[in-house]
C-alpha positions in Angstrom: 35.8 8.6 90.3 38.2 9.1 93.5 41.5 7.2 93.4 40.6 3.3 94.6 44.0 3.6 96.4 44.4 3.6 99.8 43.9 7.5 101.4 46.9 7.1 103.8 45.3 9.8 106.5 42.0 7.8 106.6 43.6 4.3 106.5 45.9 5.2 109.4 42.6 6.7 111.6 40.8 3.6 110.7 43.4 1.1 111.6 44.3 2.7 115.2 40.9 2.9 115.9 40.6 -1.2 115.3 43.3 -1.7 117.1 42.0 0.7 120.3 38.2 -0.7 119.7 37.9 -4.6 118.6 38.2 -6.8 121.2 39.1 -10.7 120.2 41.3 -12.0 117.5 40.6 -9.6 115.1 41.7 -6.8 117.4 44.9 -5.2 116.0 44.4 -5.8 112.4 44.7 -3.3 109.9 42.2 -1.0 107.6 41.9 -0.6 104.1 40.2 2.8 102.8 39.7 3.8 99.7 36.9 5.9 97.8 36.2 9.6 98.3 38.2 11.3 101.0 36.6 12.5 104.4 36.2 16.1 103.6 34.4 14.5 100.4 32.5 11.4 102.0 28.4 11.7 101.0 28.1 7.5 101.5 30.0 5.1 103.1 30.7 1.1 102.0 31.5 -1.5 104.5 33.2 -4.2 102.8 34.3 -7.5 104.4 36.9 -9.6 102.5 36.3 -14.0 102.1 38.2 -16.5 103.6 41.7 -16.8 102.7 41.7 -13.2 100.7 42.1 -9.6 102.2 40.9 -6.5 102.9 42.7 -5.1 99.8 41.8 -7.7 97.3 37.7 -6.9 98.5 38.4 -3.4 98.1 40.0 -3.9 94.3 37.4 -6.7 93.7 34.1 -3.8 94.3 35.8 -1.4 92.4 33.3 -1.4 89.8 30.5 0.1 92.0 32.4 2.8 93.4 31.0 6.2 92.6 32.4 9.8 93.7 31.6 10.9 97.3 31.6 7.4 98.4 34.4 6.0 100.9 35.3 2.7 101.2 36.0 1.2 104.4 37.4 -2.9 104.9 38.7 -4.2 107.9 41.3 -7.2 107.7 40.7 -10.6 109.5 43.1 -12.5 111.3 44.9 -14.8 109.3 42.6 -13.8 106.5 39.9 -15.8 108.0 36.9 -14.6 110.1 35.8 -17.5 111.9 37.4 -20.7 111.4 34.7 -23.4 110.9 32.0 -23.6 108.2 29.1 -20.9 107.9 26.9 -23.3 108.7 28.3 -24.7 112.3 26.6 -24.0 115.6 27.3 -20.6 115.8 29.0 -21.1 119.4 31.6 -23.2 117.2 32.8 -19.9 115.5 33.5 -18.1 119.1 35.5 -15.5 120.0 36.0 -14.9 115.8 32.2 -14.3 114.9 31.9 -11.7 117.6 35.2 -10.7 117.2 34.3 -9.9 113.4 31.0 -8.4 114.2 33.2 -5.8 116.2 35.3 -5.2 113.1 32.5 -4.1 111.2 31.3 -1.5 114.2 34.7 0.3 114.4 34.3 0.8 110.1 31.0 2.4 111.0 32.0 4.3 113.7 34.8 5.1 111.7 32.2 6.4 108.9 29.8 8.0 111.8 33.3 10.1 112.7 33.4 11.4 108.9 29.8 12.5 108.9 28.3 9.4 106.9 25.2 8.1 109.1 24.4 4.7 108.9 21.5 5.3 106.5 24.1 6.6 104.1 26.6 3.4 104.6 26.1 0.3 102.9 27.3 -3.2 104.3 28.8 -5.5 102.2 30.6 -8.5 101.6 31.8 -11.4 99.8 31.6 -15.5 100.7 32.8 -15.7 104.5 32.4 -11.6 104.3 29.4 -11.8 103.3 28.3 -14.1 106.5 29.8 -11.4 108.5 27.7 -8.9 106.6 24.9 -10.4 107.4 25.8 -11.7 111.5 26.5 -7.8 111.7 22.9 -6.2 110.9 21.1 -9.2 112.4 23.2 -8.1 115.9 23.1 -4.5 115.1 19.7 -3.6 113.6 19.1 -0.4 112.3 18.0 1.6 109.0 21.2 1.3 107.3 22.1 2.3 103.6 21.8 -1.5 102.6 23.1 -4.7 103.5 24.6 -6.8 100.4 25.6 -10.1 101.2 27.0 -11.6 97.8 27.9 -15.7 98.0 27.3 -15.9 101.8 24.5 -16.5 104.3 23.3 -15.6 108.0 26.2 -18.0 109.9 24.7 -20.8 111.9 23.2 -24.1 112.4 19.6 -25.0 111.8 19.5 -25.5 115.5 20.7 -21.7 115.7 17.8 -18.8 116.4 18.2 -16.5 113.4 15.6 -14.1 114.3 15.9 -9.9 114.9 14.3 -8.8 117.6 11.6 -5.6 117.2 12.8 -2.3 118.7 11.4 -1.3 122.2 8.6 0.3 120.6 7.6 -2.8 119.1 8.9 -1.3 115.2 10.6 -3.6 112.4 14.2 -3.2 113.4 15.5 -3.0 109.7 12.8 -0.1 108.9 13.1 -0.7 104.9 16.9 -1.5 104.7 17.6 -2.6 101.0 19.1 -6.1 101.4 20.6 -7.6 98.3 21.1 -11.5 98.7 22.9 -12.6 95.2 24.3 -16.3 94.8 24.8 -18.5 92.2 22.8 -21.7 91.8 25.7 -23.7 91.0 27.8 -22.4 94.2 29.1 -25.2 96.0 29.0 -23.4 99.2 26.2 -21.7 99.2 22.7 -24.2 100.7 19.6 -22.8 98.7 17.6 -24.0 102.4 20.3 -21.1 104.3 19.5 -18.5 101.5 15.5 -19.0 102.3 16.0 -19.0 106.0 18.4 -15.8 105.4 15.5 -13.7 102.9 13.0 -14.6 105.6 14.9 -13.6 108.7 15.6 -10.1 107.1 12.0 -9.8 105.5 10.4 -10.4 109.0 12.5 -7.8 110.4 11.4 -5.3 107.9 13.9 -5.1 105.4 13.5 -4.8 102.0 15.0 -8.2 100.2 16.3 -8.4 96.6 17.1 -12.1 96.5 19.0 -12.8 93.2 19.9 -16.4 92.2 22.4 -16.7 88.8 22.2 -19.7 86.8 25.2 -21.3 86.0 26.8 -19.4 88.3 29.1 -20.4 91.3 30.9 -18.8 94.0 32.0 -15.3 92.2 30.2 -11.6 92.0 28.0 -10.7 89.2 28.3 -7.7 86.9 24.6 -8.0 87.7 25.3 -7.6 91.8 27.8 -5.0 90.8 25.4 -2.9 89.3 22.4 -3.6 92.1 25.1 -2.2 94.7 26.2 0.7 92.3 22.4 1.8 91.9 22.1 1.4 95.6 25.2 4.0 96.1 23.9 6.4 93.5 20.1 6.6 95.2 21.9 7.2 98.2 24.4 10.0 97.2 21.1 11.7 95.4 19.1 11.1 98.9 22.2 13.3 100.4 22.3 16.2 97.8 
C-alpha cells in the first residue's frame, strides 16, 4: 500500500486548483492527497470530511480501504463546516455553503480527470455532514461514477425540498448503475430513518445501484463493515482498469 501521507506535488496541484476553481466560502481552502501517486493513479477516492473535523482526519479515518493504485483526494471546508445549519433545513437555508461544497468536490474530480482517473474509476465518499455533500454532489452532477458512499449522512434538505435527478437528454437513468452504499447506524442520533428512505429511493429512481446498510447498535461512526463494502468497491474497480 502507498504511503497515506500527503504526496506534496499532488497536494500542492490540488490546492491551487481550489483556490483558482471554487467559488463561495469554500474557495481558497486547502487539499489533502494521499494514496497512490499520479504517475501510479488506476482509481481515484473523493472523500469529504464531517462537521467540525478536517480533510486530514477523513483521509486518516478511510485509511483502512485504501489499496495500491488508488489516490486519495479531500478538500477542506471552511471553518471545518460545510454548510452551517442542519442537513435537514430547507436547502436554501445552507446557501452559498452547499453550492459552495458541491464545487469542492468538482475541482477533486477534475483534479482526478487531470491524472487520468475518469469518473467511472473515482469513488465519492464521505462521512456525517461529508457524507450529505457526497450525496448533494451526484444528485447535482449525475453521471456513471465509480460509486457514491455516503456513511452517517443523507441527501441535505427539507421534506419540502425536491430531491429528484433528472434523466439525461436522451431520456437514460442518470446514475447508469453507480454502486451507492448508504451505511448508518440505527441508533445514530443524527441520522432520520424517513431521510435514509427518501435518500435510497431518490438514487434507485435514477438508476443507481443501492446497498442500504443499517447497523444495530450502532450510532454515528464507520463500520469495519462499510470499510470493507468501499475496499471491495476499490479493488473491482482497479481490476476493471487492468
Amino acid at each position: 500500500m502507498e504511503d497515506p501521507a500527503m504526496n506534496d506535488d499532488s497536494e500542492s496541484d490540488a490546492s491551487r486548483r481550489t483556490r483558482r476553481s471554487v467559488p463561495g466560502p469554500h474557495g481558497g481552502q486547502p487539499v489533502v492527497t494521499a494514496g497512490a501517486p499520479a504517475l501510479a493513479a488506476d482509481a481515484a477516492l473523493v472523500l469529504c470530511h464531517g462537521r467540525g473535523a478536517t480533510a486530514q482526519g477523513v483521509v486518516n479515518l478511510l485509511e483502512p480501504v485504501y489499496r495500491h493504485g488508488v489516490t486519495v483526494i479531500a478538500p477542506q471546508a471552511e471553518r471545518s463546516r460545510w454548510f452551517p445549519t442542519p442537513a435537514s433545513a430547507p436547502r436554501s437555508d445552507n446557501e452559498p455553503w452547499l453550492t459552495s461544497s458541491v464545487e469542492c468536490v468538482d475541482a477533486a474530480l477534475e483534479a482526478a480527470r487531470e491524472i487520468d482517473v475518469p469518473a467511472h474509476r473515482t469513488v465519492i465518499g464521505g462521512f456525517s455532514q461529508g457524507a450529505c455533500v457526497a450525496a448533494e454532489f451526484v444528485r447535482r452532477r449525475p453521471a456513471r461514477y465509480g460509486g457514491l458512499c455516503c456513511l452517517s449522512g443523507t441527501l441535505p434538505g427539507s421534506k419540502a425540498d425536491d430531491l429528484s435527478i433528472d434523466t439525461d437528454s436522451d431520456g437514460n437513468a442518470a446514475l447508469e448503475g453507480t454502486p451507492v452504499l448508504v451505511g448508518y447506524g440505527e441508533d445514530d442520533p443524527y441520522v432520520d430513518s424517513d431521510r435514509v428512505a427518501e435518500t435510497v429511493r431518490t438514487f434507485e429512481e435514477a438508476g443507481a445501484t443501492v446497498d442500504e446498510r443499517a447497523y444495530a447498535g450502532v450510532g454515528h461512526e464507520v463500520t469495519d463493515d462499510e470499510f470493507d463494502a468501499i475496499g471491495a468497491l476499490l479493488e473491482r474497480i482497479l481490476e476493471d482498469a487492468a
